[in-house]
C-alpha positions in Angstrom: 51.6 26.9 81.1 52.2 28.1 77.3 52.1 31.6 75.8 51.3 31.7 72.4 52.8 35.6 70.5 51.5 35.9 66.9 54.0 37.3 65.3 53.2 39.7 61.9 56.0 39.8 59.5 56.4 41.5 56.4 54.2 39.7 53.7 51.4 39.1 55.9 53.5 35.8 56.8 51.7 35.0 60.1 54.0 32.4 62.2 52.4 31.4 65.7 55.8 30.7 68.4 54.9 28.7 71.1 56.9 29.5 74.0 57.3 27.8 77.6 56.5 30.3 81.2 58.1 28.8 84.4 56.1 29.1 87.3 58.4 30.4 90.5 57.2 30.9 93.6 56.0 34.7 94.2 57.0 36.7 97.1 55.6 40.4 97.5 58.1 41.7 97.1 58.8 46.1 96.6 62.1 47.7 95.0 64.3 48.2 97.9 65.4 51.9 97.6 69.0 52.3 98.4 70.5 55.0 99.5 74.5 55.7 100.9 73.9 55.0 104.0 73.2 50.9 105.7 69.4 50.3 105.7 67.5 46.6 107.0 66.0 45.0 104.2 62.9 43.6 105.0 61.8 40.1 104.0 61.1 39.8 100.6 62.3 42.7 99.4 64.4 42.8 96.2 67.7 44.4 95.7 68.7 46.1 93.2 72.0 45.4 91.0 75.2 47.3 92.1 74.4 47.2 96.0 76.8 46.2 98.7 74.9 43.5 100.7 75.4 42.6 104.4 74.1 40.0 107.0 74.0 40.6 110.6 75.1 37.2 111.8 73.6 37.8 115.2 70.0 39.0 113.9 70.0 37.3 110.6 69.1 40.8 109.7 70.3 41.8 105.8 71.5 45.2 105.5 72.3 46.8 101.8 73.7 50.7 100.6 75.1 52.5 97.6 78.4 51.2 96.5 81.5 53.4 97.6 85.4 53.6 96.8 86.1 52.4 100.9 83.1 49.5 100.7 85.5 47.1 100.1 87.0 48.0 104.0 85.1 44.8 106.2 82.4 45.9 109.1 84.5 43.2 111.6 84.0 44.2 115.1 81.1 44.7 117.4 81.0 48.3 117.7 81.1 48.9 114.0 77.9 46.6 113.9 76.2 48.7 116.8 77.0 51.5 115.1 75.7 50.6 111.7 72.3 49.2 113.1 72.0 52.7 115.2 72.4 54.5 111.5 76.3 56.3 113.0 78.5 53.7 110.9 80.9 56.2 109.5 83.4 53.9 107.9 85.0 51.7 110.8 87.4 51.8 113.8 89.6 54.1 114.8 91.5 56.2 112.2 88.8 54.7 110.2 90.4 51.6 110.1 88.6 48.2 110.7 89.1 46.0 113.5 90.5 42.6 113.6 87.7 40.9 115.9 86.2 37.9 114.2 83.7 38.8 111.4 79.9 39.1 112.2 78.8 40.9 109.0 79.8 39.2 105.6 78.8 40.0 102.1 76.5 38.0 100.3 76.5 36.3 97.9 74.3 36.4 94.3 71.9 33.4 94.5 72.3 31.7 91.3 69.2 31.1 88.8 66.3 28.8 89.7 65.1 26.4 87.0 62.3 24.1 87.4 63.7 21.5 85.7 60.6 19.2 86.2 58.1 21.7 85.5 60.3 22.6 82.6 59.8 19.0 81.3 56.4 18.1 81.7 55.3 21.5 80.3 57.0 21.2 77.2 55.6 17.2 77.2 52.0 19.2 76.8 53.3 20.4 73.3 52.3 19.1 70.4 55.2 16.5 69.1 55.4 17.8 65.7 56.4 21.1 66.7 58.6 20.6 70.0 62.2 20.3 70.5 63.6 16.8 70.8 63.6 16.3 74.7 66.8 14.7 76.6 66.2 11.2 77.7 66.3 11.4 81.6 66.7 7.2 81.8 70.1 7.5 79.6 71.3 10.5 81.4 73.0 11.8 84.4 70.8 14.1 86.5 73.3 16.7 85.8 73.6 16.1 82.1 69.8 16.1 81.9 69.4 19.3 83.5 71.8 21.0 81.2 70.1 19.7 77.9 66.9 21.0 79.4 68.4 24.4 80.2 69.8 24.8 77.1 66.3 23.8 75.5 65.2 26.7 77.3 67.8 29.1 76.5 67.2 28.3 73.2 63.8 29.0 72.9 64.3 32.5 74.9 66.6 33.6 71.9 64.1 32.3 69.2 61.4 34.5 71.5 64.1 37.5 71.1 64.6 37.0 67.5 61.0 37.0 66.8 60.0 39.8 68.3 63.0 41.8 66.8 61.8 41.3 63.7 58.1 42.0 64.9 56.3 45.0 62.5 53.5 46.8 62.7 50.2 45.2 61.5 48.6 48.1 59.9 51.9 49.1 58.3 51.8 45.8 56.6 47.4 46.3 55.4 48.2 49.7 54.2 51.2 48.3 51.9 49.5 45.8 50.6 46.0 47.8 50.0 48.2 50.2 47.9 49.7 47.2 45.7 46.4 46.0 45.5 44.8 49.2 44.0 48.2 50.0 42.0 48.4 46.5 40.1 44.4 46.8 39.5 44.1 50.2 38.5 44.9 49.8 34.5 42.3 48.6 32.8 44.6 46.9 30.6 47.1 45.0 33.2 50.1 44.2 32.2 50.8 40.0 32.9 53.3 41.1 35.8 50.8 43.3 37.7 48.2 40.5 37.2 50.8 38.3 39.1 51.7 41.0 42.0 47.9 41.0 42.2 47.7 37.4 42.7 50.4 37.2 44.8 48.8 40.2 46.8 45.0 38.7 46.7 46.3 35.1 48.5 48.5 36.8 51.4 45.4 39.0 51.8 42.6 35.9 52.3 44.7 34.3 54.7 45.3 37.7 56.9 41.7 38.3 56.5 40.9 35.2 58.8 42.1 37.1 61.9 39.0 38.8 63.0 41.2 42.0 64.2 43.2 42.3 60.9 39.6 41.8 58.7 38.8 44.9 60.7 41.9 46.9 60.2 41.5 46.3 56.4 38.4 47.6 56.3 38.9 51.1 58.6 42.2 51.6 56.2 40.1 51.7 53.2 40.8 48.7 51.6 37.3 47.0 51.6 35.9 49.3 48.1 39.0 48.4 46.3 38.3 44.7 47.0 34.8 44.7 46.0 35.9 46.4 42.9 37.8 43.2 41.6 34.8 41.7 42.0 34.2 42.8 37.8 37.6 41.9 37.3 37.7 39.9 33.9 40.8 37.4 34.9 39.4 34.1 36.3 42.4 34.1 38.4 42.2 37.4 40.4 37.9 37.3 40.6 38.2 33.8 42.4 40.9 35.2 45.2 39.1 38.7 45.2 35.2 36.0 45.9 37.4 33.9 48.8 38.8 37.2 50.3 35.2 38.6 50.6 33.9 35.4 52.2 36.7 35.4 54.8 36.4 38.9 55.6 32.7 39.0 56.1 32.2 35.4 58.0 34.4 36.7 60.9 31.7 38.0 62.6 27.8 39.6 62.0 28.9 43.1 62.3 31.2 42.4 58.9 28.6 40.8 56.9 26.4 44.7 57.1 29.9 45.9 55.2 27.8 44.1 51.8 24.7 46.6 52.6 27.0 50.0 52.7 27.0 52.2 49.5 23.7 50.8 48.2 24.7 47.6 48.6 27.6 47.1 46.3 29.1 44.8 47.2 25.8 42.7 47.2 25.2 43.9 43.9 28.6 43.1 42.7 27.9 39.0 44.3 24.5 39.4 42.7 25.8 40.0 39.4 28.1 37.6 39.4 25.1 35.1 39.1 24.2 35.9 36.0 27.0 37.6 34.5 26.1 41.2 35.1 23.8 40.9 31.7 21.8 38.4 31.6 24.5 36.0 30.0 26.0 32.6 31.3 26.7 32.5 34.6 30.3 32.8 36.3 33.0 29.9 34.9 32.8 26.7 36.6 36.4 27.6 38.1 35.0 30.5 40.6 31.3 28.8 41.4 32.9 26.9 44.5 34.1 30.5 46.0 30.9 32.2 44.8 29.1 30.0 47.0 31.3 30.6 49.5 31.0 34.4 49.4 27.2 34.3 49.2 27.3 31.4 52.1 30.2 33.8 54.4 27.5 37.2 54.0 23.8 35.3 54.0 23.9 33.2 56.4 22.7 33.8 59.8 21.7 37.7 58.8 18.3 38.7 57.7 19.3 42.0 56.5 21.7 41.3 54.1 19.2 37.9 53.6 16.4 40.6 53.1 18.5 42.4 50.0 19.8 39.7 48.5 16.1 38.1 47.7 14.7 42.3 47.0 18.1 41.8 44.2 16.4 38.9 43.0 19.3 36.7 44.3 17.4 33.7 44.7 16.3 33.3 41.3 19.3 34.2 39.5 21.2 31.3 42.0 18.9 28.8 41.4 19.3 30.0 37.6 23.2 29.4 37.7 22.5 26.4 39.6 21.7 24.3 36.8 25.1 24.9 35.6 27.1 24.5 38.8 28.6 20.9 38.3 30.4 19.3 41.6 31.2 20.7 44.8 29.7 23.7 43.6 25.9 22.1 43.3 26.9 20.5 46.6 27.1 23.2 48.5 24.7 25.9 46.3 22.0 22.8 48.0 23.4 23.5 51.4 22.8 27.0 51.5 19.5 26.8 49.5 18.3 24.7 52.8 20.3 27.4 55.0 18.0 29.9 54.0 15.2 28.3 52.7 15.4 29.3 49.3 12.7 28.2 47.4 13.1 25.5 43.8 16.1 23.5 45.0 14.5 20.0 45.0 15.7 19.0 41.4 18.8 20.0 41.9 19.3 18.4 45.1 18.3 15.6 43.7 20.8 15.7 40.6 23.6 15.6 43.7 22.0 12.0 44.6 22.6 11.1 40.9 26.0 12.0 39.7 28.0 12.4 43.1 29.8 9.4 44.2 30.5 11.0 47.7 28.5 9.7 50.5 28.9 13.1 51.9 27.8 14.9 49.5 24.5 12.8 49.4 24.2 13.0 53.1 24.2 17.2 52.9 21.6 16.9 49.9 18.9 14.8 51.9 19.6 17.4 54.9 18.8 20.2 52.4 15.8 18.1 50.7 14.2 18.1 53.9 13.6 22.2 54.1 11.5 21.9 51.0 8.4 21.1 50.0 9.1 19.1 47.0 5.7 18.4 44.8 4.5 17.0 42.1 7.3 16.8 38.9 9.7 17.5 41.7 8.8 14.9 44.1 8.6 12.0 41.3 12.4 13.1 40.3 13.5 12.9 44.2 11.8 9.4 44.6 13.9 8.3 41.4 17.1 9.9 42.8 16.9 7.8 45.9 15.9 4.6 44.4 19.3 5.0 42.3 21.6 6.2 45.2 20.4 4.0 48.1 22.4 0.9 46.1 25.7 3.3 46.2 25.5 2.6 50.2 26.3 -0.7 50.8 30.2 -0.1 51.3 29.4 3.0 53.7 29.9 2.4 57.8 27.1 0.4 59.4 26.6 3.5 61.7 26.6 6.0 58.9 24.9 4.3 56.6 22.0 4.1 59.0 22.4 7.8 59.7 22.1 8.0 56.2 18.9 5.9 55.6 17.3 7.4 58.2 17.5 11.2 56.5 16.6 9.1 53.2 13.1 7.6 54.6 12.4 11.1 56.5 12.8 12.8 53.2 10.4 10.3 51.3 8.0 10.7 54.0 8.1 14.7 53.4 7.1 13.6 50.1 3.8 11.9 50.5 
Protein backbone atom coordinates (compact mmCIF):
# COMPACT_ATOMS: atom_id res chain seq x y z
CA UNK A 1 0.00 0.00 0.00
CA UNK A 2 1.19 3.78 -0.15
CA UNK A 3 0.81 6.60 2.40
CA UNK A 4 0.76 9.76 1.04
CA UNK A 5 1.97 12.89 4.25
CA UNK A 6 1.44 16.45 2.84
CA UNK A 7 3.93 18.13 4.17
CA UNK A 8 3.57 22.29 4.90
CA UNK A 9 6.74 24.10 4.77
CA UNK A 10 7.51 27.59 5.29
CA UNK A 11 6.37 29.59 2.09
CA UNK A 12 3.21 27.70 1.68
CA UNK A 13 5.62 25.25 -0.44
CA UNK A 14 3.26 22.18 -0.39
CA UNK A 15 5.43 18.94 -1.34
CA UNK A 16 3.39 15.64 -1.36
CA UNK A 17 6.19 12.40 -0.23
CA UNK A 18 5.02 9.25 -1.26
CA UNK A 19 6.14 6.71 1.06
CA UNK A 20 6.02 2.69 0.93
CA UNK A 21 4.12 0.60 4.24
CA UNK A 22 5.17 -3.15 4.52
CA UNK A 23 2.50 -5.36 5.36
CA UNK A 24 3.83 -8.08 8.19
CA UNK A 25 1.89 -10.47 9.47
CA UNK A 26 -0.02 -9.36 12.88
CA UNK A 27 -0.05 -11.31 16.01
CA UNK A 28 -2.10 -9.91 19.09
CA UNK A 29 0.21 -9.39 20.69
CA UNK A 30 0.24 -7.29 24.71
CA UNK A 31 3.43 -5.67 26.31
CA UNK A 32 4.92 -8.33 28.39
CA UNK A 33 5.36 -6.76 31.89
CA UNK A 34 8.62 -7.83 33.36
CA UNK A 35 9.28 -7.94 36.52
CA UNK A 36 12.76 -9.38 38.66
CA UNK A 37 11.60 -12.37 39.01
CA UNK A 38 11.23 -15.52 35.74
CA UNK A 39 7.66 -15.25 34.38
CA UNK A 40 6.23 -17.69 30.98
CA UNK A 41 5.63 -15.54 28.22
CA UNK A 42 2.71 -16.43 26.50
CA UNK A 43 2.47 -16.76 22.66
CA UNK A 44 2.65 -13.75 20.99
CA UNK A 45 3.53 -11.67 23.46
CA UNK A 46 6.25 -9.01 22.88
CA UNK A 47 9.29 -8.32 24.95
CA UNK A 48 10.48 -5.57 25.87
CA UNK A 49 14.22 -4.23 25.21
CA UNK A 50 16.74 -4.92 28.08
CA UNK A 51 15.20 -8.36 29.25
CA UNK A 52 17.02 -11.55 29.92
CA UNK A 53 15.27 -14.25 27.74
CA UNK A 54 15.09 -18.04 28.36
CA UNK A 55 13.66 -21.18 26.69
CA UNK A 56 12.66 -24.17 28.53
CA UNK A 57 14.08 -26.82 26.15
CA UNK A 58 11.79 -29.44 27.61
CA UNK A 59 8.38 -27.26 27.34
CA UNK A 60 9.37 -25.02 24.52
CA UNK A 61 8.16 -22.67 27.15
CA UNK A 62 9.96 -18.89 26.92
CA UNK A 63 10.65 -17.42 30.15
CA UNK A 64 11.94 -13.58 30.44
CA UNK A 65 12.91 -11.08 33.87
CA UNK A 66 14.62 -7.79 34.74
CA UNK A 67 18.27 -7.77 33.92
CA UNK A 68 20.63 -8.30 37.07
CA UNK A 69 24.46 -7.97 37.93
CA UNK A 70 24.43 -12.28 38.52
CA UNK A 71 22.09 -12.92 35.12
CA UNK A 72 24.96 -13.63 33.31
CA UNK A 73 25.34 -17.01 35.93
CA UNK A 74 23.59 -20.02 33.33
CA UNK A 75 20.21 -21.88 34.73
CA UNK A 76 22.09 -25.55 33.75
CA UNK A 77 20.71 -28.15 35.84
CA UNK A 78 17.32 -29.65 36.34
CA UNK A 79 16.55 -28.45 39.70
CA UNK A 80 17.36 -24.90 38.92
CA UNK A 81 14.69 -25.28 36.05
CA UNK A 82 12.05 -26.83 38.55
CA UNK A 83 12.73 -24.30 40.65
CA UNK A 84 12.34 -21.41 38.29
CA UNK A 85 9.02 -22.81 36.75
CA UNK A 86 7.70 -23.20 40.61
CA UNK A 87 8.58 -19.21 40.98
CA UNK A 88 11.68 -20.41 44.03
CA UNK A 89 14.72 -19.82 41.53
CA UNK A 90 16.95 -17.83 43.81
CA UNK A 91 20.02 -17.71 41.76
CA UNK A 92 21.33 -21.43 41.24
CA UNK A 93 22.97 -24.42 43.04
CA UNK A 94 24.48 -24.69 45.92
CA UNK A 95 26.53 -21.75 47.37
CA UNK A 96 24.58 -20.17 44.64
CA UNK A 97 26.72 -21.54 42.21
CA UNK A 98 25.36 -23.16 38.92
CA UNK A 99 25.62 -26.72 38.13
CA UNK A 100 27.51 -28.32 35.42
CA UNK A 101 24.63 -30.76 34.01
CA UNK A 102 24.04 -30.17 30.34
CA UNK A 103 22.15 -27.03 29.54
CA UNK A 104 18.26 -27.11 29.18
CA UNK A 105 17.60 -23.30 29.41
CA UNK A 106 19.57 -21.06 26.79
CA UNK A 107 19.23 -17.43 26.02
CA UNK A 108 17.75 -16.32 23.05
CA UNK A 109 18.58 -14.82 20.61
CA UNK A 110 17.25 -11.21 18.81
CA UNK A 111 15.45 -12.29 15.68
CA UNK A 112 16.80 -10.11 13.03
CA UNK A 113 14.45 -7.68 10.86
CA UNK A 114 11.87 -9.03 8.42
CA UNK A 115 11.71 -7.45 4.95
CA UNK A 116 9.34 -8.27 2.37
CA UNK A 117 11.52 -8.01 -0.30
CA UNK A 118 8.75 -9.00 -2.85
CA UNK A 119 6.09 -7.03 -1.52
CA UNK A 120 8.70 -4.31 -1.21
CA UNK A 121 9.19 -4.52 -5.06
CA UNK A 122 5.89 -4.78 -6.51
CA UNK A 123 4.59 -1.98 -4.22
CA UNK A 124 6.96 0.44 -5.20
CA UNK A 125 6.36 -0.98 -9.16
CA UNK A 126 2.58 0.66 -8.45
CA UNK A 127 4.44 4.18 -8.27
CA UNK A 128 4.29 6.39 -10.74
CA UNK A 129 7.84 6.12 -12.88
CA UNK A 130 8.57 9.66 -12.86
CA UNK A 131 8.72 9.94 -9.31
CA UNK A 132 10.16 6.55 -8.01
CA UNK A 133 13.62 5.47 -7.24
CA UNK A 134 15.45 3.55 -9.92
CA UNK A 135 14.64 -0.19 -8.94
CA UNK A 136 17.61 -2.92 -8.94
CA UNK A 137 17.44 -5.29 -11.81
CA UNK A 138 16.58 -8.73 -10.25
CA UNK A 139 17.71 -10.68 -13.80
CA UNK A 140 21.37 -9.01 -13.46
CA UNK A 141 21.60 -9.62 -9.87
CA UNK A 142 22.41 -12.07 -7.21
CA UNK A 143 19.39 -12.69 -4.91
CA UNK A 144 21.55 -11.34 -2.23
CA UNK A 145 22.76 -8.33 -4.04
CA UNK A 146 19.08 -7.54 -4.99
CA UNK A 147 17.86 -7.71 -1.64
CA UNK A 148 20.33 -5.27 -0.35
CA UNK A 149 19.67 -2.52 -3.15
CA UNK A 150 16.04 -2.99 -2.24
CA UNK A 151 16.74 -2.53 1.47
CA UNK A 152 18.74 0.24 1.06
CA UNK A 153 15.85 1.74 -1.24
CA UNK A 154 13.88 1.46 1.70
CA UNK A 155 16.15 2.83 4.16
CA UNK A 156 16.51 5.56 2.13
CA UNK A 157 13.12 6.57 1.80
CA UNK A 158 12.55 6.17 5.85
CA UNK A 159 15.25 8.94 6.26
CA UNK A 160 13.66 11.25 3.52
CA UNK A 161 10.24 10.41 5.73
CA UNK A 162 12.42 11.58 8.89
CA UNK A 163 13.73 14.55 7.22
CA UNK A 164 10.41 15.73 6.09
CA UNK A 165 8.62 15.60 8.95
CA UNK A 166 11.50 17.38 10.87
CA UNK A 167 11.16 20.16 9.02
CA UNK A 168 7.19 19.89 9.23
CA UNK A 169 5.48 23.44 10.58
CA UNK A 170 2.46 24.34 11.61
CA UNK A 171 -0.14 25.22 8.93
CA UNK A 172 -1.85 28.12 10.54
CA UNK A 173 1.48 29.57 11.68
CA UNK A 174 2.36 29.76 8.03
CA UNK A 175 -1.72 31.59 7.02
CA UNK A 176 -1.25 33.99 9.79
CA UNK A 177 2.41 35.11 8.48
CA UNK A 178 1.47 35.48 5.29
CA UNK A 179 -2.12 37.29 6.01
CA UNK A 180 0.03 39.88 7.98
CA UNK A 181 2.50 40.48 4.87
CA UNK A 182 -0.47 40.61 2.89
CA UNK A 183 -2.23 43.48 4.84
CA UNK A 184 1.36 45.16 5.66
CA UNK A 185 2.57 45.41 1.80
CA UNK A 186 -1.16 46.61 0.97
CA UNK A 187 -1.82 48.90 3.58
CA UNK A 188 -0.17 52.26 1.98
CA UNK A 189 -2.02 53.69 -0.38
CA UNK A 190 0.93 54.67 -2.17
CA UNK A 191 3.09 51.20 -2.37
CA UNK A 192 6.34 51.35 -2.71
CA UNK A 193 7.61 48.95 -6.04
CA UNK A 194 9.17 46.47 -3.38
CA UNK A 195 5.96 45.98 -1.28
CA UNK A 196 4.01 45.65 -4.70
CA UNK A 197 6.50 42.64 -5.30
CA UNK A 198 6.25 41.07 -1.59
CA UNK A 199 2.54 41.39 -2.44
CA UNK A 200 2.92 39.48 -5.56
CA UNK A 201 5.07 37.14 -4.31
CA UNK A 202 2.51 36.70 -1.27
CA UNK A 203 -0.84 36.71 -3.53
CA UNK A 204 0.64 33.48 -5.77
CA UNK A 205 1.81 31.26 -2.76
CA UNK A 206 -1.65 32.14 -1.36
CA UNK A 207 -3.85 30.85 -4.64
CA UNK A 208 -2.07 27.80 -4.68
CA UNK A 209 -2.61 27.09 -0.69
CA UNK A 210 -6.08 28.12 -1.14
CA UNK A 211 -6.81 24.92 -3.31
CA UNK A 212 -6.68 22.72 -0.16
CA UNK A 213 -10.17 22.86 0.98
CA UNK A 214 -8.90 22.75 4.88
CA UNK A 215 -6.31 25.54 4.39
CA UNK A 216 -9.18 27.90 2.31
CA UNK A 217 -10.84 27.42 5.60
CA UNK A 218 -8.10 28.27 7.96
CA UNK A 219 -7.57 31.52 5.97
CA UNK A 220 -10.75 32.55 6.40
CA UNK A 221 -11.39 31.82 10.45
CA UNK A 222 -7.81 33.76 10.78
CA UNK A 223 -9.18 36.74 9.27
CA UNK A 224 -7.58 36.93 6.21
CA UNK A 225 -10.71 36.67 3.87
CA UNK A 226 -11.62 40.99 4.27
CA UNK A 227 -8.14 41.83 3.53
CA UNK A 228 -8.36 39.84 0.31
CA UNK A 229 -11.52 41.21 -0.91
CA UNK A 230 -10.01 44.52 -0.25
CA UNK A 231 -7.37 44.13 -3.07
CA UNK A 232 -10.09 43.61 -5.08
CA UNK A 233 -9.92 47.87 -5.71
CA UNK A 234 -6.38 47.51 -5.88
CA UNK A 235 -5.20 49.78 -8.89
CA UNK A 236 -2.08 47.50 -10.07
CA UNK A 237 -3.14 45.06 -12.83
CA UNK A 238 -0.73 42.80 -11.34
CA UNK A 239 -1.96 42.28 -7.69
CA UNK A 240 -6.07 42.69 -8.81
CA UNK A 241 -5.56 39.57 -11.21
CA UNK A 242 -3.82 37.21 -8.20
CA UNK A 243 -6.15 38.86 -5.52
CA UNK A 244 -9.60 37.70 -8.71
CA UNK A 245 -7.80 33.98 -8.94
CA UNK A 246 -7.30 33.74 -5.10
CA UNK A 247 -11.09 34.49 -4.57
CA UNK A 248 -12.10 31.97 -7.20
CA UNK A 249 -10.03 29.20 -5.61
CA UNK A 250 -11.01 29.94 -2.25
CA UNK A 251 -14.75 30.02 -2.89
CA UNK A 252 -15.07 26.93 -5.51
CA UNK A 253 -13.79 24.49 -2.72
CA UNK A 254 -16.99 23.87 -1.57
CA UNK A 255 -20.89 25.55 -1.36
CA UNK A 256 -20.45 26.56 2.21
CA UNK A 257 -17.35 29.03 0.88
CA UNK A 258 -19.14 30.58 -1.96
CA UNK A 259 -22.04 32.26 1.16
CA UNK A 260 -18.46 33.97 2.34
CA UNK A 261 -19.38 36.60 -1.01
CA UNK A 262 -22.98 37.40 0.78
CA UNK A 263 -21.32 38.34 4.42
CA UNK A 264 -20.99 42.12 5.26
CA UNK A 265 -23.65 43.18 2.69
CA UNK A 266 -22.27 41.38 0.15
CA UNK A 267 -18.88 42.83 -0.37
CA UNK A 268 -17.26 40.89 -1.73
CA UNK A 269 -20.05 40.51 -4.39
CA UNK A 270 -20.06 44.08 -4.76
CA UNK A 271 -16.45 44.35 -4.99
CA UNK A 272 -16.75 41.39 -8.30
CA UNK A 273 -19.73 43.43 -9.41
CA UNK A 274 -17.87 46.45 -9.64
CA UNK A 275 -15.29 45.19 -11.32
CA UNK A 276 -17.63 44.91 -14.39
CA UNK A 277 -17.94 48.07 -15.05
CA UNK A 278 -15.25 49.80 -13.36
CA UNK A 279 -16.82 50.82 -10.19
CA UNK A 280 -18.29 54.12 -12.22
CA UNK A 281 -19.73 53.37 -14.98
CA UNK A 282 -16.39 53.58 -17.04
CA UNK A 283 -14.68 50.81 -19.26
CA UNK A 284 -14.71 47.63 -17.96
CA UNK A 285 -11.60 45.76 -16.27
CA UNK A 286 -8.29 45.50 -18.74
CA UNK A 287 -8.28 42.69 -21.02
CA UNK A 288 -5.27 41.17 -18.77
CA UNK A 289 -7.64 40.30 -15.63
CA UNK A 290 -11.12 39.37 -17.73
CA UNK A 291 -9.92 35.60 -17.87
CA UNK A 292 -9.70 35.51 -13.82
CA UNK A 293 -12.84 37.76 -13.54
CA UNK A 294 -14.70 35.12 -15.14
CA UNK A 295 -13.18 32.76 -13.13
CA UNK A 296 -14.16 34.49 -9.87
CA UNK A 297 -17.67 35.10 -10.92
CA UNK A 298 -17.71 31.31 -12.48
CA UNK A 299 -15.89 29.77 -8.73
CA UNK A 300 -19.00 31.92 -6.53
CA UNK A 301 -22.23 31.65 -9.07
CA UNK A 302 -22.23 28.62 -10.07
CA UNK A 303 -24.25 25.93 -8.57
CA UNK A 304 -25.70 28.51 -5.72
CA UNK A 305 -28.92 30.37 -5.99
CA UNK A 306 -28.19 32.71 -3.29
CA UNK A 307 -25.25 34.29 -4.17
CA UNK A 308 -26.93 33.68 -8.02
CA UNK A 309 -29.97 35.58 -6.46
CA UNK A 310 -27.61 38.88 -5.43
CA UNK A 311 -25.64 38.93 -8.10
CA UNK A 312 -28.70 39.51 -10.77
CA UNK A 313 -30.59 42.00 -7.57
CA UNK A 314 -26.65 43.93 -8.17
CA UNK A 315 -27.55 44.02 -11.68
CA UNK A 316 -24.63 41.58 -12.47
CA UNK A 317 -26.09 40.26 -15.48
CA UNK A 318 -26.33 43.36 -17.33
CA UNK A 319 -23.12 44.93 -16.42
CA UNK A 320 -21.41 41.26 -17.69
CA UNK A 321 -23.06 41.12 -20.69
CA UNK A 322 -22.04 44.94 -20.96
CA UNK A 323 -18.18 44.04 -20.44
CA UNK A 324 -18.77 41.22 -22.62
CA UNK A 325 -18.56 43.07 -25.79
CA UNK A 326 -15.12 43.92 -24.87
CA UNK A 327 -13.89 40.56 -23.52
CA UNK A 328 -11.73 39.37 -26.63
CA UNK A 329 -10.41 35.46 -26.41
CA UNK A 330 -10.58 33.02 -23.80
CA UNK A 331 -12.27 35.55 -21.92
CA UNK A 332 -15.58 35.74 -24.32
CA UNK A 333 -15.07 31.94 -24.34
CA UNK A 334 -15.74 31.29 -21.22
CA UNK A 335 -18.09 34.72 -20.10
CA UNK A 336 -20.50 32.23 -22.97
CA UNK A 337 -19.99 29.21 -20.74
CA UNK A 338 -21.18 30.65 -17.66
CA UNK A 339 -23.93 32.81 -19.40
CA UNK A 340 -25.41 29.22 -20.41
CA UNK A 341 -24.48 27.97 -16.70
CA UNK A 342 -26.85 30.22 -15.33
CA UNK A 343 -28.97 31.14 -17.94
CA UNK A 344 -28.22 34.62 -18.26
CA UNK A 345 -30.20 36.24 -20.58
CA UNK A 346 -28.62 38.30 -24.24
CA UNK A 347 -25.62 36.09 -24.87
CA UNK A 348 -26.55 34.90 -28.36
CA UNK A 349 -24.42 37.59 -30.28
CA UNK A 350 -21.72 37.12 -28.44
CA UNK A 351 -21.77 33.45 -28.59
CA UNK A 352 -21.91 33.74 -31.95
CA UNK A 353 -18.79 36.28 -32.33
CA UNK A 354 -16.83 33.03 -30.58
CA UNK A 355 -17.94 30.97 -33.87
CA UNK A 356 -16.39 33.88 -35.91
CA UNK A 357 -13.04 34.81 -34.73
CA UNK A 358 -11.86 31.63 -32.63
CA UNK A 359 -9.86 29.18 -34.49
CA UNK A 360 -10.27 26.56 -31.58
CA UNK A 361 -12.61 23.80 -32.18
CA UNK A 362 -13.10 23.90 -28.60
CA UNK A 363 -13.90 26.94 -28.13
CA UNK A 364 -16.73 26.64 -30.81
CA UNK A 365 -17.80 23.35 -29.38
CA UNK A 366 -18.52 25.24 -25.63
CA UNK A 367 -20.32 28.23 -27.70
CA UNK A 368 -22.97 25.89 -29.47
CA UNK A 369 -23.40 24.18 -25.87
CA UNK A 370 -24.13 27.70 -24.43
CA UNK A 371 -26.28 28.76 -27.74
CA UNK A 372 -28.51 26.07 -26.91
CA UNK A 373 -29.84 27.60 -23.27
CA UNK A 374 -31.08 30.55 -25.23
CA UNK A 375 -33.67 31.61 -27.08
CA UNK A 376 -32.08 33.39 -29.71
CA UNK A 377 -34.69 35.54 -32.00
CA UNK A 378 -35.01 37.65 -34.55
CA UNK A 379 -31.57 40.00 -35.24
CA UNK A 380 -30.01 37.50 -32.97
CA UNK A 381 -30.96 34.34 -34.68
CA UNK A 382 -30.04 35.76 -38.30
CA UNK A 383 -26.36 36.55 -36.78
CA UNK A 384 -26.15 32.90 -35.27
CA UNK A 385 -27.24 31.31 -38.71
CA UNK A 386 -24.34 33.41 -40.34
CA UNK A 387 -21.91 32.43 -37.69
CA UNK A 388 -22.36 28.79 -38.38
CA UNK A 389 -22.45 29.02 -42.08
CA UNK A 390 -18.83 30.58 -41.67
CA UNK A 391 -17.45 28.13 -38.96
CA UNK A 392 -18.87 24.80 -40.26
CA UNK A 393 -15.94 25.03 -43.25
CA UNK A 394 -13.26 25.45 -40.23
CA UNK A 395 -14.21 21.67 -39.44
CA UNK A 396 -13.01 19.65 -42.02
CA UNK A 397 -9.47 18.96 -40.33
CA UNK A 398 -11.25 18.08 -36.88
CA UNK A 399 -11.61 14.08 -35.82
CA UNK A 400 -14.35 12.21 -37.65
CA UNK A 401 -15.80 11.47 -34.20
CA UNK A 402 -15.64 14.97 -32.98
CA UNK A 403 -16.45 16.55 -35.75
CA UNK A 404 -19.72 14.72 -35.77
CA UNK A 405 -20.16 15.59 -32.04
CA UNK A 406 -19.69 18.88 -33.20
CA UNK A 407 -22.24 18.99 -36.12
CA UNK A 408 -24.65 17.47 -34.25
CA UNK A 409 -24.69 20.44 -31.38
CA UNK A 410 -24.53 22.79 -34.65
CA UNK A 411 -27.95 21.40 -36.37
CA UNK A 412 -29.67 21.13 -32.64
CA UNK A 413 -28.75 24.77 -32.27
CA UNK A 414 -30.26 25.77 -35.81
CA UNK A 415 -33.23 23.86 -35.04
CA UNK A 416 -33.68 25.97 -31.65
CA UNK A 417 -33.76 28.68 -34.04
CA UNK A 418 -36.65 28.06 -36.23
Amino acid sequence: MTIKFKIMFKRGLLVAFTFLAITLPLVAAVEFEATGEWQVLPDGDSVPAGLHVRVDMTTGQRWAKIASSGDDELITTQEQVEAMRSGNYGGGGEGGKPGTSSSLIVTEPKPPPTFDYDLMYRTYLRIPSAVRPPLPDRDALSDEDWEAAMKQIWEDRQKTLKEAMDNIVDVPDVLQEMINKIANSSSPLTPTPTQVEDLIFELGELEYLLSDLDVARDFYILGGWPILINLLSHSDPSILDLALHCVGTAVKNAGEFEDWMLENDAMAMRSVVALLDGGDGGDSVGNNNNNKLIYALGSMLRGNADVLNKFRELGGPEKLLKAGRTFEGKALTKACALAGDIELEGWCVPCSRVLLISESMGDHETALKSLRSFKCRDVEGTKVRGALKGVQKKWGKMDKEWRQEVEALAQSVIESLK
